[in-house]
N, C-alpha and C positions, 0 to 999 in steps of 0.2 A: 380366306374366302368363306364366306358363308353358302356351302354350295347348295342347300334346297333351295334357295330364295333365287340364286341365280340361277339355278335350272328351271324352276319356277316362269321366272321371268323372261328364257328363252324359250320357254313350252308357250308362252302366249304369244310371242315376237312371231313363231311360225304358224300357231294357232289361225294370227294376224291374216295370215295366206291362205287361208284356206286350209292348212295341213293338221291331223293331232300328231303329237307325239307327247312319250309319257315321259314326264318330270325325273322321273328314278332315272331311265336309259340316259336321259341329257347328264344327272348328274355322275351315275358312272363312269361317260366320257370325261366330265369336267376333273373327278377324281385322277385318274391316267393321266392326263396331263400333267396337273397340278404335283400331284403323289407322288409318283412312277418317272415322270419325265421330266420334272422339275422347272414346271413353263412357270413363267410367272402368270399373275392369277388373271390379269387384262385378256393376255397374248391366247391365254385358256378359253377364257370366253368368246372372242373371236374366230380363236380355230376349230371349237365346234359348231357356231352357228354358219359358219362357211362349210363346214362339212355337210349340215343337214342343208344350206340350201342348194349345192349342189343333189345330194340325195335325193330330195322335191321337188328340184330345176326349177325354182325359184332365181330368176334371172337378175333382180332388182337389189338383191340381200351383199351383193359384190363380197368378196375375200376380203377388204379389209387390208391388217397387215399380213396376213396369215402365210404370204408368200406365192402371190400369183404370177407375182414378176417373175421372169426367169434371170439368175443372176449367175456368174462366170464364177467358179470353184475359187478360185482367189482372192475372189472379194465378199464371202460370205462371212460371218459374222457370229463368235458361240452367241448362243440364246435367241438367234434367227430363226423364221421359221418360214424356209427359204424354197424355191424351185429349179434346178440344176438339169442338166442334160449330161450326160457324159457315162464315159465306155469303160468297161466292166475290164480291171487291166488283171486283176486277182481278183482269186477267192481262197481265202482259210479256212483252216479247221477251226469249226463252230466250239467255243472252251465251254459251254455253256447250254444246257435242253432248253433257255428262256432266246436262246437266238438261234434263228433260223439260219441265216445266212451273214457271213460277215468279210471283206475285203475290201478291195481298195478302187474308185472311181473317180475316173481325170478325165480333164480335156484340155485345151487347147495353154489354158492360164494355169495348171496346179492340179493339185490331185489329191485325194484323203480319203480319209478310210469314212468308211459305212456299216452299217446293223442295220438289218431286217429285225424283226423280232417275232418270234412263235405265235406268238396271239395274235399281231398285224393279220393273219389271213391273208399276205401279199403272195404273190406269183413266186418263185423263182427266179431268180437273173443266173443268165450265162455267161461266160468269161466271152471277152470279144466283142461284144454285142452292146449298142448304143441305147440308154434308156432316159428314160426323163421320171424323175422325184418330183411328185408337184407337193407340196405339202409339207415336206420332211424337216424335222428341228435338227439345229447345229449344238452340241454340247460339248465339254472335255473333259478328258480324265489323263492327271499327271501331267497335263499341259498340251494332251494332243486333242486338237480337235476332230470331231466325228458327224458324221451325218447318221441321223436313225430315222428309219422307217419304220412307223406304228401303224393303227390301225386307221386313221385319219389321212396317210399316205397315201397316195396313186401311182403305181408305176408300171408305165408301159413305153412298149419298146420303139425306137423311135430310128427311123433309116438316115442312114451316116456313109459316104464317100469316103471322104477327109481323111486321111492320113495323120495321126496321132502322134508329133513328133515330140519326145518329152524335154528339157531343157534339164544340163545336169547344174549341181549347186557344189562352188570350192568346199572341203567341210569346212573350211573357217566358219562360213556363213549359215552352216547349217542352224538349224530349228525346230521347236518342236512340231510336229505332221509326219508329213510323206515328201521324199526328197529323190532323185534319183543321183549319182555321184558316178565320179570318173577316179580310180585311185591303185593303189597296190598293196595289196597283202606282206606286211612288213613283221608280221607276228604272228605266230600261233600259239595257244598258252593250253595249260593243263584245265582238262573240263571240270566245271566246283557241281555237275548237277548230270542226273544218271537221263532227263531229257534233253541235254544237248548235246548236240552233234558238233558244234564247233566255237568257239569262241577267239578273238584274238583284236591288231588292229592293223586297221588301212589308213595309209597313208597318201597325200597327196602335195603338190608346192607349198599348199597354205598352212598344213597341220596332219595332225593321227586323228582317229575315233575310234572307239570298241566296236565292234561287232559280234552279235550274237546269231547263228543256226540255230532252230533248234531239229529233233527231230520230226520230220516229216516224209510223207510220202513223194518218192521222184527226189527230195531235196539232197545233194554231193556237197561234200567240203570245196573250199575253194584251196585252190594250191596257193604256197606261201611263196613270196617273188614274183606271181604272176598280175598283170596288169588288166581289171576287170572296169566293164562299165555294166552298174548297176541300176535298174532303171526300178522305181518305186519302191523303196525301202522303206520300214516303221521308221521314224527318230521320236526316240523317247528320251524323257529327263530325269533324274534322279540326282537328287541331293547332287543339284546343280551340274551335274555331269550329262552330258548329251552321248547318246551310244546307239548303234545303227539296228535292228531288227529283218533279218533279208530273208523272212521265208516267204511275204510277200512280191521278192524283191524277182525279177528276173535277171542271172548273172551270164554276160556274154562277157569270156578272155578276150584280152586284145595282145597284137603285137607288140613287142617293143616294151624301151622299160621308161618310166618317170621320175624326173626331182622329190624327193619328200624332204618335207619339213618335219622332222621327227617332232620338236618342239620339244625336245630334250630339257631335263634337268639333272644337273650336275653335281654331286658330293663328296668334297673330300672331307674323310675321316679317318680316322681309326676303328677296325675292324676287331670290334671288344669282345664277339664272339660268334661261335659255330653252332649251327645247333647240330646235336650226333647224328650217327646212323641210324635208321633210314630216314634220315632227315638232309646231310647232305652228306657229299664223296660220289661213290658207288651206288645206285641208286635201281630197286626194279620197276615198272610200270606197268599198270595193267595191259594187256594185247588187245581186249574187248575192241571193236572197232569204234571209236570214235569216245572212247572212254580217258585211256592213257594217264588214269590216279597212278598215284604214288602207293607203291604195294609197302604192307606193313612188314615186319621180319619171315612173320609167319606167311607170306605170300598174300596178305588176307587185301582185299578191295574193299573199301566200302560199298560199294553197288552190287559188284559182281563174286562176294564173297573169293576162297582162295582161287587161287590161279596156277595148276602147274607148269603151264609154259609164258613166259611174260619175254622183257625184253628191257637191258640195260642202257642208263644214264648216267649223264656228271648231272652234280649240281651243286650249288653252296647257296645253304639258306643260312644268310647271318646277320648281324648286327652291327652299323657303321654310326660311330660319335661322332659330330662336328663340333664336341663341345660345348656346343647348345643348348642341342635335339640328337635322339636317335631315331636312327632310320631303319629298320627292316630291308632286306634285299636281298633280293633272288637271282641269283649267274645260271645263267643254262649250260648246258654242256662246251659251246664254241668258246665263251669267257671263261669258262673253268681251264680249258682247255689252255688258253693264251696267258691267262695269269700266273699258275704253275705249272704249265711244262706235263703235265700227265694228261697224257690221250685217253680216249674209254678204252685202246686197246690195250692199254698199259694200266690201266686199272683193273684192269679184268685178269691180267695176267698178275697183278700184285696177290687177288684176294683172292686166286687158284693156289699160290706156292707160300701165303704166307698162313700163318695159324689162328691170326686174327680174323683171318677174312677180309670181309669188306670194311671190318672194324678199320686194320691194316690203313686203306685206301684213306679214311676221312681221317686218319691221324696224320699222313704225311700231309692233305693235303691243307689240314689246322697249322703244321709246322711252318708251310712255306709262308702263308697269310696273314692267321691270328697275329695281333698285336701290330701289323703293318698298318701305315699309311699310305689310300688308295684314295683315287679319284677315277668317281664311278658315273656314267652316265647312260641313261636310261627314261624312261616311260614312269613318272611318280604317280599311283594310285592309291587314294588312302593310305598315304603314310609306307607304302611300301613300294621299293624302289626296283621296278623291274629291267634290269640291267639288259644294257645291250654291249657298252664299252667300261671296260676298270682296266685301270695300270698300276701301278705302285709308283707314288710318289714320291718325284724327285727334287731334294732342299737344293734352295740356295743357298749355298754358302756363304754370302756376307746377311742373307736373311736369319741363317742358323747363326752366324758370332754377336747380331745384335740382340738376338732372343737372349743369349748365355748373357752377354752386359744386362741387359735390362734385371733376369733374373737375380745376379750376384749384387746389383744397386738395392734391389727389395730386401735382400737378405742381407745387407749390412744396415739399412737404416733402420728395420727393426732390431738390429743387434746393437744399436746406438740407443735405441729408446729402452 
């Protein structure tokens, strides 16, 4: 866009009416857009001459495409530059001095999230409270669409009866936006980052998803087994993986428990190796609340540096061959527990009486495992197999006599050639 020429040429369009304004101001707007918010260069020039004729009440100038229509949250459109009504269900912490205000606004069809921005000069919105965006452009980042409110936005608050009932989504079907879900906390996992407060996955009939807390104010863990309906949740995508966001999210426990489709994946292999202590066996953990890293020998955290009172775990972090691929895989303490026969109480008493320690504990429990063939099934995450069920597997025996024939027929006919 050549934008003197069409600021230029909207400084005489208004001229046109009777009004002056000065070509630099037109094209500063036309910049924000263009630069800043990434309109296309049409959509730019439209949305400010609709802005100035409202400003000049210039009645005749009409919006254009600019977004006069009011349209239902579900059918709006990235790169829209749309008018919506709908009730203020969240508000976040602003990650950012360039936004003012940021959360999530729904109605009747869908819900998604919004930005205000510092320099817009808009109002404040309240949680609760019905407003109407006349003006606001639809964009996305990572695949989730947003509404933003600039400074060409209008938002005022708009009186609503209506009861706001939100509709929940199987996760099968989830997507990137804002979703609300019905499901159960079927995991909880070790936290990788000193802001969050929880991480793990929910499950429901059709599938699992990650979920992520992070820290926030007011925001509690969700208990693991318990059966929650979540109503406005981030979903966001990542290297094609979809994972839930719930600090926007309001979480009401329910009674009673649900089907889940873990959507498990299953491996058998050979368990080629352990990684040592404190790697697996006997294991300490940070106490911090909502921390629970895997402490190093020395008691040390990464976050919360050492730790004189922590609190004991199983675990086997190892390596399973399918002869393929190897897999990486992690057993928590109830698989530890069920595959060899040692409780954490009996671990704890091994590395009290033995001189090894906890060394003691990951050696017997390398002895029972290493080099077995196990069929392990679990939650697969990049490549790393987060176990919920392993056994040790068990041959068929006329499967095992055709393997030995097949091998002793290989080794003779190269003994012939």
């Amino acid at each position: 866009m050549e934008f003197s020429k069409v600021a230029e040429r909207i400084s005489q369009k208004i001229g046109s009416k009777g009004h002056t304004v000065d070509p630099a101001v037109v094209e500063r707007r036309l910049r924000l857009f263009v630069e800043e918010f990434s309109v296309q260069d049409d959509e730019a020039e439209r949305s400010v001459i609709a802005d100035l004729a409202r400003q000049y009440a210039i009645p005749d100038m009409g919006m254009g495409k600019s977004g006069s229509e009011r349209k239902a949250i579900n059918e709006v459109l990235t790169g829209e530059w749309v008018t919506v009504e709908g009730k203020i269900v969240a508000l976040s912490h602003s990650p950012s001095p360039s936004i003012k205000q940021t959360g999530i606004i729904a109605d009747q069809s869908g819900a998604m999230r919004f930005v205000i921005w510092t320099k817009s000069n808009l109002p404040e919105v309240e949680p609760g409270m019905w407003y109407r965006f006349d003006s606001a452009v639809v964009d996305a980042f990572n695949g989730v669409p947003s509404l933003k409110a600039h400074s060409g936005t209008i938002i005022t608050p708009v009186p609503h009866d209506e009861a706001l009932i939100p509709t929940t989504t199987p996760l099968a079907d989830l997507s990137p936006g804002v979703a609300s879900v019905h499901g159960k906390v079927v995991q909880e996992w070790e936290t990788t980052h000193e802001r969050m407060l929880q991480s793990g996955l929910i499950g429901d009939e059709t599938g699992t998803v990650k979920f992520v807390l992070w820290h926030d104010e007011g925001k509690e863990k969700l208990v693991p087994g318990t059966v929650y309906s979540l109503y406005y949740a981030l979903v966001d995508e990542f290297n094609g993986r979809l994972s839930l966001t719930l600090n926007t999210a309001t979480a009401i426990p329910e009674e009673g428990d649900i089907p889940v489709n873990r959507g498990d994946t299953t491996i058998r292999g050979v368990l080629v190796s352990i990684a040592p202590t404190p790697g697996s066996g006997l294991i300490r953990r940070c106490p911090v609340e909502g921390c629970n890293r895997l402490l190093s020998r020395q008691n040390y955290c990464p976050v919360h540096e050492i730790q004189i009172k922590f609190h004991y775990d199983l675990r086997i972090k190892g390596w399973l061959d399918t002869g393929e691929r190897t897999s990486e895989v992690l057993m928590p303490r109830q698989v530890v527990e069920a595959l060899t026969g040692i409780t954490l109480d009996a671990a704890k008493e091994i590395a009290e009486n033995s001189p090894l320690g906890m060394d003691e504990v990951a050696i017997r429990i390398r002895d029972k495992v290493a080099g077995r063939y196990l069929v392990c099934s679990g939650k697969e995450l990049d490549r790393t197999l987060l176990v919920a069920s392993c056994e040790i597997a068990q041959f068929d025996p006329i499967t095992l006599a055709d393997l030995i024939n097949r091998a002793s027929t290989d080794l003779s006919s190269r003994g012939a050639v």
